[in-house]
ZAMIVEX-465919 format. One record per residue (C-alpha): residue number from 1; z, y, x. Coordinates in steps of 0.2 Angstrom, whole numbers, plus 5000, padded with zeros to 4 digits. Each point is the difference from the previous one (the first is absolute). Layout:
@num:NUM&Z:Z&Y:Y&X:X
...
//
This chain:
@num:1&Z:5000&Y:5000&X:5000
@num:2&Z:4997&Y:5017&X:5006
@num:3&Z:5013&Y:5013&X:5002
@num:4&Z:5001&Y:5011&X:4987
@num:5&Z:4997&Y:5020&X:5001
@num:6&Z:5007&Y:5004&X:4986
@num:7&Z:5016&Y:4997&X:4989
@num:8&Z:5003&Y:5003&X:4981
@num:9&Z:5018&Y:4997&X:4994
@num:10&Z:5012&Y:5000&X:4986
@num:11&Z:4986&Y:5000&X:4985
@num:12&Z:4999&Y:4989&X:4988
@num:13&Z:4984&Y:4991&X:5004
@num:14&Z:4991&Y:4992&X:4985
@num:15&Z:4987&Y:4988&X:5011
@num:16&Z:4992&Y:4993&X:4984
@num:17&Z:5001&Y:4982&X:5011
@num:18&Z:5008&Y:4990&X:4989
@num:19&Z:5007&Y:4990&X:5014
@num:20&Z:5010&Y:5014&X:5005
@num:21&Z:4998&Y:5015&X:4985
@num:22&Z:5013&Y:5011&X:5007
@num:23&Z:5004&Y:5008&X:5017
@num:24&Z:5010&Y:5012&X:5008
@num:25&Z:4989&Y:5004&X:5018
@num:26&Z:4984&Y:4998&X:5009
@num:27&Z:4990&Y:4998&X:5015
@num:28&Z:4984&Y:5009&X:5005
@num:29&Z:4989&Y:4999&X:5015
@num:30&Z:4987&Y:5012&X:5001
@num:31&Z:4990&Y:4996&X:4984
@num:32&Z:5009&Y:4985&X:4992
@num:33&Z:5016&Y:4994&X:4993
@num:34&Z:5007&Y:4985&X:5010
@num:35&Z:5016&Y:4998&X:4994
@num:36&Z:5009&Y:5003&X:4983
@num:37&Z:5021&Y:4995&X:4996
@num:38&Z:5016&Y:5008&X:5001
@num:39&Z:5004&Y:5016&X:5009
@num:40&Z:5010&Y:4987&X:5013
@num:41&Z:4986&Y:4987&X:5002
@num:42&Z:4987&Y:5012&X:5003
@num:43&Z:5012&Y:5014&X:5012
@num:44&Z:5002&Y:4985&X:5012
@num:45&Z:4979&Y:5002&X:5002
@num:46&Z:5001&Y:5018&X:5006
@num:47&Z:5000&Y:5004&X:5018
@num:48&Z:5009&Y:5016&X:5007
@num:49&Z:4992&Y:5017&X:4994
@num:50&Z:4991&Y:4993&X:4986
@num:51&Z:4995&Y:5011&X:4986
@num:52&Z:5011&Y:4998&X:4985
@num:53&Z:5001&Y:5007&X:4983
@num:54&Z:5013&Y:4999&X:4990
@num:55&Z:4993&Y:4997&X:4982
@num:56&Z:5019&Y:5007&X:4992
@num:57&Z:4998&Y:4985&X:4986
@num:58&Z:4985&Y:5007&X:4992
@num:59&Z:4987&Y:4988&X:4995
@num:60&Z:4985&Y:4992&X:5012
@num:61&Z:4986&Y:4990&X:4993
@num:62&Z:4983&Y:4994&X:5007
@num:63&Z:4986&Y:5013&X:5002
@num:64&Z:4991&Y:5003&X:4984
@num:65&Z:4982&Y:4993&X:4997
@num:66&Z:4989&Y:5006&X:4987
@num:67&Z:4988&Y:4987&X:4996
@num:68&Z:4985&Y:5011&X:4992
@num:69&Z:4997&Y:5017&X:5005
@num:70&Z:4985&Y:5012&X:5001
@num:71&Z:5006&Y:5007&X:5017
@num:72&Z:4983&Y:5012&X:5005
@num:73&Z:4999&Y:5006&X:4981
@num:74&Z:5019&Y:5002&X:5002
@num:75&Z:5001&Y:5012&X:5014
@num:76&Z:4985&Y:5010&X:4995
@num:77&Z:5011&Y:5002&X:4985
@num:78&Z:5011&Y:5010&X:5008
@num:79&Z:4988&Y:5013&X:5007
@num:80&Z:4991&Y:5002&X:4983
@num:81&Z:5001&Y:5007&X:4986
@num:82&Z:5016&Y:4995&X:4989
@num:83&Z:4994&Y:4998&X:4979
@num:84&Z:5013&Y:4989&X:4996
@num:85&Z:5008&Y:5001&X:4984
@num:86&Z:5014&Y:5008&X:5007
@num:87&Z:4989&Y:5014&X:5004
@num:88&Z:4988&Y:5001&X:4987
@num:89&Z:5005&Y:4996&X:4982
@num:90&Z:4982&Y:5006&X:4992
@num:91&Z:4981&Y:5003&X:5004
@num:92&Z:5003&Y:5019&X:5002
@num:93&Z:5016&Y:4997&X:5014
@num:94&Z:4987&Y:4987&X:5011
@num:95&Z:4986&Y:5014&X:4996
@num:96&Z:5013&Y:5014&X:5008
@num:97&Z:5005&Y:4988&X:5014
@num:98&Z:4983&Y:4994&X:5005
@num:99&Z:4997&Y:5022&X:5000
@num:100&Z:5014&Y:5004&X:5010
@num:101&Z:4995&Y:4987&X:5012
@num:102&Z:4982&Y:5002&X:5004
@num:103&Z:5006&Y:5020&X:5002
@num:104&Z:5007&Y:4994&X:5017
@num:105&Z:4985&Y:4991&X:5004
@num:106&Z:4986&Y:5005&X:5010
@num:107&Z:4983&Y:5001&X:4988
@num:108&Z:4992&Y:4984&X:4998
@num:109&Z:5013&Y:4988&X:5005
@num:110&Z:5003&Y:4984&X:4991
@num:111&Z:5016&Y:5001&X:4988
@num:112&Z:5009&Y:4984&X:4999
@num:113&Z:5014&Y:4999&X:4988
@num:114&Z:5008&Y:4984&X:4991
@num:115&Z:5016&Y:4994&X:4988
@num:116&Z:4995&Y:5007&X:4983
@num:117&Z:5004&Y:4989&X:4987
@num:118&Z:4989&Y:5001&X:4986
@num:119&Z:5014&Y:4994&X:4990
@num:120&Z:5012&Y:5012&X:5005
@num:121&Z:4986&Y:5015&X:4997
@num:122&Z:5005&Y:5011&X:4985
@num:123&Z:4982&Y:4993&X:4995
@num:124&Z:5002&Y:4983&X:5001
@num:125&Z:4984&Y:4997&X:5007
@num:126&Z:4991&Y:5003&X:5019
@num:127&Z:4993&Y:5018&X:5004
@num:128&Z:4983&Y:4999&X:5001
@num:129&Z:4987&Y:5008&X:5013
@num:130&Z:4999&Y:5018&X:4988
@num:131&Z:5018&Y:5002&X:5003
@num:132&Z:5000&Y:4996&X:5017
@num:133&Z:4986&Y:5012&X:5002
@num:134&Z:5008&Y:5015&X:4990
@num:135&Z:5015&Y:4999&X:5013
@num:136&Z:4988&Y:4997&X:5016
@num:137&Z:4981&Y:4998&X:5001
@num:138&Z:4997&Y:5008&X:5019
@num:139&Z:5004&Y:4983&X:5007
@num:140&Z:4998&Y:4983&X:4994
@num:141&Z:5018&Y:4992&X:4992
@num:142&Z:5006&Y:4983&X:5000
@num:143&Z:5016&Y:4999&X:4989
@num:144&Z:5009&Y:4981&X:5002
@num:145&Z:5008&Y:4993&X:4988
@num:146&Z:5017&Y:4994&X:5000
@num:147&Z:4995&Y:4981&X:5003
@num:148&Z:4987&Y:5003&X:5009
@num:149&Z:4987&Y:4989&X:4989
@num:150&Z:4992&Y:5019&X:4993
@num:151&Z:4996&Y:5014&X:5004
@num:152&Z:4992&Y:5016&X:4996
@num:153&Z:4990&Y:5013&X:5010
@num:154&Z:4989&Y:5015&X:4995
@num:155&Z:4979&Y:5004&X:4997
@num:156&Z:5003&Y:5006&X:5019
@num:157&Z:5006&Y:4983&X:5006
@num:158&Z:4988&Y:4990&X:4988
@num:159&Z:4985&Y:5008&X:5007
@num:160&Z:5004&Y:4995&X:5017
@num:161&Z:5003&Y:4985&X:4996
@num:162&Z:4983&Y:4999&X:4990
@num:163&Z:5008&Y:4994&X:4983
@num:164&Z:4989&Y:5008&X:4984
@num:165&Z:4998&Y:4990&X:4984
@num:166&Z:4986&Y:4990&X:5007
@num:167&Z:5015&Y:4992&X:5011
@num:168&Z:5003&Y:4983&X:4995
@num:169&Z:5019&Y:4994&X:5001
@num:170&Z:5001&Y:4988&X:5012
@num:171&Z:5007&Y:4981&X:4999
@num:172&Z:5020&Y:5000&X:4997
@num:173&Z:5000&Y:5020&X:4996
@num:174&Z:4996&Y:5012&X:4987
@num:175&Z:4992&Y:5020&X:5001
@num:176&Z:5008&Y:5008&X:4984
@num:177&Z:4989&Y:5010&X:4991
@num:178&Z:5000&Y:5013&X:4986
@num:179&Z:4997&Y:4992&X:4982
@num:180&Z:4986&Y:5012&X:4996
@num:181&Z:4992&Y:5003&X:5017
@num:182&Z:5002&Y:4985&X:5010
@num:183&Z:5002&Y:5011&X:5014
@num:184&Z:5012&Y:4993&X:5012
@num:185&Z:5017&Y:5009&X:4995
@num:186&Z:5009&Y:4999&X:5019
@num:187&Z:5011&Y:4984&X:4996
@num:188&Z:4997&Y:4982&X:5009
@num:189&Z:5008&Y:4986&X:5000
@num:190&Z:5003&Y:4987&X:5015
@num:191&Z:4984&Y:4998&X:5010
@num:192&Z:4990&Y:5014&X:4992
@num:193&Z:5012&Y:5011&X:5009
@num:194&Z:4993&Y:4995&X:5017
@num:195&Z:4984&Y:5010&X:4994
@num:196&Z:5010&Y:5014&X:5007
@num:197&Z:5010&Y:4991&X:5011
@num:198&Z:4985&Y:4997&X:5011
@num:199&Z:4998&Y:5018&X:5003
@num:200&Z:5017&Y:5007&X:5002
@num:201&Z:5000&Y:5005&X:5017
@num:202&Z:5013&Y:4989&X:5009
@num:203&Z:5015&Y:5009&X:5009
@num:204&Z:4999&Y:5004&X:5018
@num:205&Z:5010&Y:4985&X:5011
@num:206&Z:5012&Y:5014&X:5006
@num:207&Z:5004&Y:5005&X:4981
@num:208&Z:5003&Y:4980&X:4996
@num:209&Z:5008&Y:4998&X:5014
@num:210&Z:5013&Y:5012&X:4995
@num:211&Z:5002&Y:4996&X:4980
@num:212&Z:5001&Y:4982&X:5004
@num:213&Z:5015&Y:5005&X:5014
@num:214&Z:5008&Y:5010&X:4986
@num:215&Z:4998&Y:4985&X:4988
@num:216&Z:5008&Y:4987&X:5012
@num:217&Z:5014&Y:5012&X:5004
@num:218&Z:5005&Y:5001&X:4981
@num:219&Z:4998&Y:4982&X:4998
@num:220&Z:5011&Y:4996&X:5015
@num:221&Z:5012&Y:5012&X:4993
@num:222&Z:5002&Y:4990&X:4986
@num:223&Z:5003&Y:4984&X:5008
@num:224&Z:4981&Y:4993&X:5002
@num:225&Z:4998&Y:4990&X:5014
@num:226&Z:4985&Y:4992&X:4994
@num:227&Z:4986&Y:5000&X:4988
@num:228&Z:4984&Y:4993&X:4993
@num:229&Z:4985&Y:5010&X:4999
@num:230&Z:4990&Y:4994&X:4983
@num:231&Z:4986&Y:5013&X:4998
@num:232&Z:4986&Y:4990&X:4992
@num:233&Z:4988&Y:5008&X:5009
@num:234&Z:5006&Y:4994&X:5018
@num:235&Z:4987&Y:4998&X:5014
@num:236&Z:4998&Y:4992&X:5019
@num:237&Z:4999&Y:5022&X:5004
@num:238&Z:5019&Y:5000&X:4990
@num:239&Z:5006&Y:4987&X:5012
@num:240&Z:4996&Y:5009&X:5013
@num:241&Z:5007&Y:5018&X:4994
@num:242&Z:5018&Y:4993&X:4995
@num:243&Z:4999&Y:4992&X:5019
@num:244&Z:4996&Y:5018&X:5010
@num:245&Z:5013&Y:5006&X:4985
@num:246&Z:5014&Y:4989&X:5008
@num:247&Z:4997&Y:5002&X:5016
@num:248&Z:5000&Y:5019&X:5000
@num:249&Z:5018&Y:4999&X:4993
@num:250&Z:4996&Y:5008&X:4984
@num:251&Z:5001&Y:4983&X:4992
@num:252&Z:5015&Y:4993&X:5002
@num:253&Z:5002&Y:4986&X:4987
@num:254&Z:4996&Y:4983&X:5001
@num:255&Z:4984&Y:4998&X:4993
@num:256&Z:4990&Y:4986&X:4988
@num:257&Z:4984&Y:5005&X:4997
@num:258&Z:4991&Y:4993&X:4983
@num:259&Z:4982&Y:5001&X:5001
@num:260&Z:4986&Y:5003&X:4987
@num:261&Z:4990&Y:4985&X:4992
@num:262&Z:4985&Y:5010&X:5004
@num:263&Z:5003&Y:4995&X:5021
@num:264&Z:5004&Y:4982&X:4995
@num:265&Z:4987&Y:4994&X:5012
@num:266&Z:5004&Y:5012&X:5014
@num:267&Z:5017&Y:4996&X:4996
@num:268&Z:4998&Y:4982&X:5003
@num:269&Z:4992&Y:5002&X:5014
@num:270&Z:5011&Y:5010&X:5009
@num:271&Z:5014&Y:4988&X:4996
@num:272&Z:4992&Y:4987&X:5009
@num:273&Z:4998&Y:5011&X:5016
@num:274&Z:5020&Y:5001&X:5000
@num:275&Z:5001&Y:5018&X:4994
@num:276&Z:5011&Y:4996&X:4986
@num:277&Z:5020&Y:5009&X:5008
@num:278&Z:5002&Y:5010&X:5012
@num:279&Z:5015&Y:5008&X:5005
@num:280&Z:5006&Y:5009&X:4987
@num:281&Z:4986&Y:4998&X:4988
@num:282&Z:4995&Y:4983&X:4991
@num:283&Z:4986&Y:4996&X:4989
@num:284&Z:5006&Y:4998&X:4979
@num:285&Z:4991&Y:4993&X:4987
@num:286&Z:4981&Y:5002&X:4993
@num:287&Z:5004&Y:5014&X:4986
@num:288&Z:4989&Y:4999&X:4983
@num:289&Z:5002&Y:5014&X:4988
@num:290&Z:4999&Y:4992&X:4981
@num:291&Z:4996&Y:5014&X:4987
@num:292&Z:4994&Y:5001&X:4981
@num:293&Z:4995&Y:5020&X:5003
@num:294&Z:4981&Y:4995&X:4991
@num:295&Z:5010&Y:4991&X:4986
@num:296&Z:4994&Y:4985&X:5011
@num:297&Z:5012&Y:4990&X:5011
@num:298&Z:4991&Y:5004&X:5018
@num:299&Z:4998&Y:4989&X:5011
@num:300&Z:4994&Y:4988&X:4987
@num:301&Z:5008&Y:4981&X:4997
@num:302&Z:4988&Y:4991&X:5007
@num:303&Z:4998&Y:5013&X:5016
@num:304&Z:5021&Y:5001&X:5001
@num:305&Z:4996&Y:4980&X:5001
@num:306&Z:4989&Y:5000&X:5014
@num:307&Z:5010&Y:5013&X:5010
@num:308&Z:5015&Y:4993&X:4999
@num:309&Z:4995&Y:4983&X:5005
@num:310&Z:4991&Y:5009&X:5016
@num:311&Z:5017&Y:5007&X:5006
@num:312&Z:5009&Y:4983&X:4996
@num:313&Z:4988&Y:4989&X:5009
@num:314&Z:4998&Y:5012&X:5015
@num:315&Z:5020&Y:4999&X:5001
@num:316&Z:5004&Y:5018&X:4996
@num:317&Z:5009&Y:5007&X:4987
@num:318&Z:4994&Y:5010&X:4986
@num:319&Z:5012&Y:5013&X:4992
@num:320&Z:4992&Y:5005&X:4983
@num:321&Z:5005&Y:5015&X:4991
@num:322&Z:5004&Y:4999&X:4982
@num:323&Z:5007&Y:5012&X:4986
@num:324&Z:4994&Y:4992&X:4983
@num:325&Z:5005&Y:4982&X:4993
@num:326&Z:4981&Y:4997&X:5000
@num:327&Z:4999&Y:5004&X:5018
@num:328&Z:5015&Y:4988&X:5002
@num:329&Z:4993&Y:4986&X:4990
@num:330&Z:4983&Y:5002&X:5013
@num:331&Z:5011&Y:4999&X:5014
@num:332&Z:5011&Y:4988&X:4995
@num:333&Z:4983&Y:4989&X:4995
@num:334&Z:4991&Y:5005&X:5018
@num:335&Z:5014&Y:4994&X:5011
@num:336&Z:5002&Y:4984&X:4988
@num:337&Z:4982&Y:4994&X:5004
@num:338&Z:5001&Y:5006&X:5017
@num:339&Z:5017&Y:4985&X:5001
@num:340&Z:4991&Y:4987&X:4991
@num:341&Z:4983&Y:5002&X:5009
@num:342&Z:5008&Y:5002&X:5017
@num:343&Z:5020&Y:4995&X:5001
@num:344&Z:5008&Y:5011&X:5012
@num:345&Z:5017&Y:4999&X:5004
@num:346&Z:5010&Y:5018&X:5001
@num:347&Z:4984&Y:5010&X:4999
@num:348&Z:5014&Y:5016&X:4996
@num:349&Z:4986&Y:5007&X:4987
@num:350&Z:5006&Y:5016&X:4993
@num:351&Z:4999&Y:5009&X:4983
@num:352&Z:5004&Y:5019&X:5003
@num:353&Z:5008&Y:5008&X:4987
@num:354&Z:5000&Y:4988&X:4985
@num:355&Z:5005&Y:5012&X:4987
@num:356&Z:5003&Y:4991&X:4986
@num:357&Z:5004&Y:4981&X:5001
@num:358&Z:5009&Y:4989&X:4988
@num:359&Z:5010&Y:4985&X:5005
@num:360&Z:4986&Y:4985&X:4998
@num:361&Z:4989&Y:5011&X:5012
@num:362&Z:5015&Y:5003&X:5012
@num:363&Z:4998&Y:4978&X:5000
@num:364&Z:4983&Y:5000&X:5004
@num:365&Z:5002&Y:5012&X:5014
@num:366&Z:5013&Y:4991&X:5008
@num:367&Z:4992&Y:4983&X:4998
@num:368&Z:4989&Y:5006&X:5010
@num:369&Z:5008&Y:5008&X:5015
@num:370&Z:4995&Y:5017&X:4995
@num:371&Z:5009&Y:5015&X:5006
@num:372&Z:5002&Y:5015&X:4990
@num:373&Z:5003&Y:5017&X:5009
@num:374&Z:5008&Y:5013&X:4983
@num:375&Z:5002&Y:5018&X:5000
@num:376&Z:5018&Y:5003&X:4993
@num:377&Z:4998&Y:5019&X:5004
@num:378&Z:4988&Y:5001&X:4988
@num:379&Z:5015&Y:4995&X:4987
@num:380&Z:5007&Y:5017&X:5006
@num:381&Z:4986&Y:5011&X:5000
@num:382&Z:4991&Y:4995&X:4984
@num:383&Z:5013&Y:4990&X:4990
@num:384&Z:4998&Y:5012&X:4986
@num:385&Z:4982&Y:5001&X:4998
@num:386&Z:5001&Y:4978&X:5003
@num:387&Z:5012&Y:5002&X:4984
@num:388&Z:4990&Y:5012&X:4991
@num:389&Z:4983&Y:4990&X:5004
@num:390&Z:5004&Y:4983&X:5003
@num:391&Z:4997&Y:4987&X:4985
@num:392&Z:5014&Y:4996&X:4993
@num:393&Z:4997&Y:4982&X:5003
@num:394&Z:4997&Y:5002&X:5019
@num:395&Z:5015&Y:5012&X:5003
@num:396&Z:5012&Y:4985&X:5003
@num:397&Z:4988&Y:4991&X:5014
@num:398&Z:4996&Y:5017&X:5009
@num:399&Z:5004&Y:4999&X:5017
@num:400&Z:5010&Y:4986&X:4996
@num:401&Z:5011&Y:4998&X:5015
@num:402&Z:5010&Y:4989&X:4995
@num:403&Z:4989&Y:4989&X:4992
@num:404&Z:4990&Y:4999&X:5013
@num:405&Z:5016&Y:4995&X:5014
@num:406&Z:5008&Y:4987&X:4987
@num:407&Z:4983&Y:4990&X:4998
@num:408&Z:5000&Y:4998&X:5019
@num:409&Z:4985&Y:5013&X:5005
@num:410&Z:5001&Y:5009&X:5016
@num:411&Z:5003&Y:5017&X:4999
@num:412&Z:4998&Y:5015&X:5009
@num:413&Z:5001&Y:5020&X:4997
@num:414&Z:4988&Y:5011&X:5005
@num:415&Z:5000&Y:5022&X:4995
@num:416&Z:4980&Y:5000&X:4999
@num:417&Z:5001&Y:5018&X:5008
@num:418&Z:4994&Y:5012&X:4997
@num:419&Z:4999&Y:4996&X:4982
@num:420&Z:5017&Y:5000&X:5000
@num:421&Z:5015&Y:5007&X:5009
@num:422&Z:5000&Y:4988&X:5018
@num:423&Z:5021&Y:5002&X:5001
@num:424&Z:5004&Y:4982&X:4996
@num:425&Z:5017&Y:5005&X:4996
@num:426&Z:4994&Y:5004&X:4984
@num:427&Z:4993&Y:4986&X:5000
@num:428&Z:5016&Y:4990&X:5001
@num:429&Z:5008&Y:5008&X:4987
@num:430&Z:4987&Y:4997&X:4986
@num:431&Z:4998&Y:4983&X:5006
@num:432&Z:5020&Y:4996&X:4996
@num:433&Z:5001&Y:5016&X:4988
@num:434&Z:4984&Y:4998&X:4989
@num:435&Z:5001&Y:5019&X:4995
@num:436&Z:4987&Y:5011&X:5000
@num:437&Z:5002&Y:5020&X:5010
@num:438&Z:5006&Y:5008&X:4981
@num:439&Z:5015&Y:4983&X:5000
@num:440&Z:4991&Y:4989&X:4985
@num:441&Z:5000&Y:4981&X:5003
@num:442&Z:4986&Y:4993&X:5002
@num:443&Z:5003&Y:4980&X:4997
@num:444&Z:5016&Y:5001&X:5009
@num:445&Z:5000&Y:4982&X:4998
@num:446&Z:4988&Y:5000&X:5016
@num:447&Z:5013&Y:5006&X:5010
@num:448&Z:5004&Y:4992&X:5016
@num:449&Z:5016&Y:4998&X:5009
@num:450&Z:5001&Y:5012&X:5017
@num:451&Z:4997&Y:4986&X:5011
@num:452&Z:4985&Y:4993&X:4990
@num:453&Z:4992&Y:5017&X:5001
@num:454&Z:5004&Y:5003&X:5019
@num:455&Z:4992&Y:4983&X:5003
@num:456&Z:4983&Y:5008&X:4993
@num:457&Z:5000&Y:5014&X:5013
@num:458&Z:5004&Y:4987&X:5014
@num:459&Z:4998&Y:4982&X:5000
@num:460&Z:4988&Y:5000&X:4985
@num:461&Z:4988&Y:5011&X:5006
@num:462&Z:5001&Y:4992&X:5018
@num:463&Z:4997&Y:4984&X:4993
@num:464&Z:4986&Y:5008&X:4990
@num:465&Z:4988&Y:5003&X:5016
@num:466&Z:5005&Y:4984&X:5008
//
């Protein structure tokens, strides 16, 4: 064993090792723990001169993990422009927002702004590309919404992105248009938004450089230690820009990168050249986004089907991301013909999110080894719109922790930032709380015990990338 370099003492340690829950001390040297017991055990390890700090009784517990996280789209959030709901409760606040803020810009320059909520919206509906351009129409406008599956931008933005009426929607996404018109009315959904996204200009390595060191410092003030990157739309050039990232130091947390189903191949072929972990950074699953924004689940069945299987036979994992009970009835059916046609034993397939799921589908899922990686901040953040919205029918199986832990399905917690708040504190409190940010229970009978929810944030989402 190494000598240790540094000392932490009298806290009350909860390991989440059953084999040893609780401690009082540990050991570290340089970067790992190597040695965890009581304050006696662990002071005969230390050598003269040693760091020690005295923890005065508070409370230590493993670093915190968040399993599914948009980190890029994260810390660009916090340099852009904020239209959350706690800034703008109607049409006319984003208009004056989006005003204020293109005031301060030089002539010409992108706006990017996210987190209205339609829902929140005095309106009850999106803004459309008329509103936008009443408040700005020297620049082009993209306007997020909160979860990131929409968006809305100006004419300006629309024309250099070459969307007109003539613009077809294109496979999993949908151009809104005016009723009367047919002219497209600023709003896309899922992929229609990369119309525009294509011709954004991409922020400057310096500017990333520097949102993504504010982001992992905020993290790591939290307590994350570690995450999982699972933006869909993942390449090989990612791979590559989250390696430069950590070794500049503005990284700093562990890293596992999912990767988009559209690289499958390069994917594959990477992993066979070995470039699957290195250091700090390691390689997650194949991310599929399922969707139902063209009324349509996309991808369809019989192509969920075949995709699947690709990942499963090639080895990999396949995280597939689903918010409807007919997105999860797909899944559910992909990963089960996947099984039968090719067993695999602990394949560690994931279902991200999984909304709404009532306890026969909880079976399924566990029969097969499937993890499920849940966003219990979102029980905090939009509980009252969930109890307002929800079927009444679903609102007992949504985000059915419990559930989903009693029928023996691994579990882990992820904040799916910068859709909602990264602090998984909060995260930790709705998962054993089940109250929403005004105090309403939302199925407190989903509630999990404070150990059951630490376990998501650590050993749950570790085991969830292998």
């Amino acid at each position: 064993m190494p000598s240790p370099t540094l000392l932490l003492h009298h806290a009350r340690i909860h390991t989440l090792d059953p084999e040893q829950p609780r401690a009082t001390a540990v050991a570290i040297a340089g970067q790992r723990i190597i040695a965890v017991g009581s304050d006696e055990a662990i002071g005969a390890l230390a050598s003269p001169g040693i760091q020690r700090i005295d923890c005065g009784g508070l409370t230590l517990v493993p670093g915190l993990h968040d399993a599914h996280i948009h980190l890029l789209a994260y810390a660009r959030s916090l340099s852009g422009v904020d239209c959350s709901p706690r800034n703008a409760g109607s049409i006319a606040e984003l208009q004056a927002i989006l005003r204020h803020a293109a005031a301060q810009m030089p002539r010409g320059v992108w706006l990017r702004a996210a987190g209205y909520d339609e829902t929140a919206l005095m309106e009850r509906r999106h803004p459309t590309r008329w509103e936008l351009d009443t408040a700005v129409s020297d620049r082009p406008v993209r306007l997020y919404q909160r979860s990131r599956h929409a968006s809305v931008v100006n004419s300006e933005a629309l024309r250099q992105a070459g969307i007109t009426a003539a613009t077809e929607s294109p496979p999993g996404g949908l151009i809104e248009r005016d009723v009367i018109t047919g002219e497209p009315n600023g709003v896309l959904f899922e992929t229609a938004q990369d119309l525009v996204r294509r011709v954004v200009p991409n922020p400057t390595q310096g500017e990333l450089s520097a949102a993504v060191a504010a982001a992992s410092l905020q993290l790591l003030k939290w307590g994350v230690t570690a995450l999982q990157d699972a933006t869909a739309s993942n390449a090989p050039t990612d791979w590559s820009l989250f390696e430069r990232l950590q070794r500049s130091g503005a990284l700093q947390q562990r890293v596992t990168l999912m990767m988009g189903i559209s690289g499958f191949d390069d994917v594959v072929g990477a992993d066979r050249q070995g470039n699957r972990a290195t250091g700090m950074l390691r390689r997650g699953a194949m991310k599929l986004v399922l969707n139902e924004s063209g009324g349509e689940l996309y991808p369809p069945q019989h192509e969920l089907d075949r995709t699947v299987l690709a990942v499963h036979r090639s080895g990999g994992q396949v995280a597939l991301h689903v918010v409807t009970p007919t997105a999860l009835e797909a899944a559910i059916a992909a990963l089960t013909r996947a099984q039968t046609e090719f067993p695999r034993g602990d394949a560690r397939h994931r279902i991200e999110h999984c909304s709404v799921c009532n306890p026969e589908q909880a079976a399924r899922i566990a029969k097969l080894g499937v993890h499920v990686c849940a966003q219990p901040g979102f029980v905090h953040e939009s509980g009252d719109r969930y109890l307002a919205e929800v079927p009444v029918d679903q609102l007992p199986w949504l985000y059915p922790l419990a559930t989903l832990l009693a029928s023996s399905v691994p579990l882990s917690a992820g904040s799916d930032a910068p859709v909602a708040e990264p602090n998984p504190l909060l995260g930790l409190h709705a998962a054993m709380t089940r109250r929403s940010a005004s105090g309403r229970p939302v199925t407190a009978r989903q509630g999990l015990t404070p150990m059951q929810a630490l376990s998501l944030y650590t050993t749950g989402a570790a085991a969830a990338c292998f």
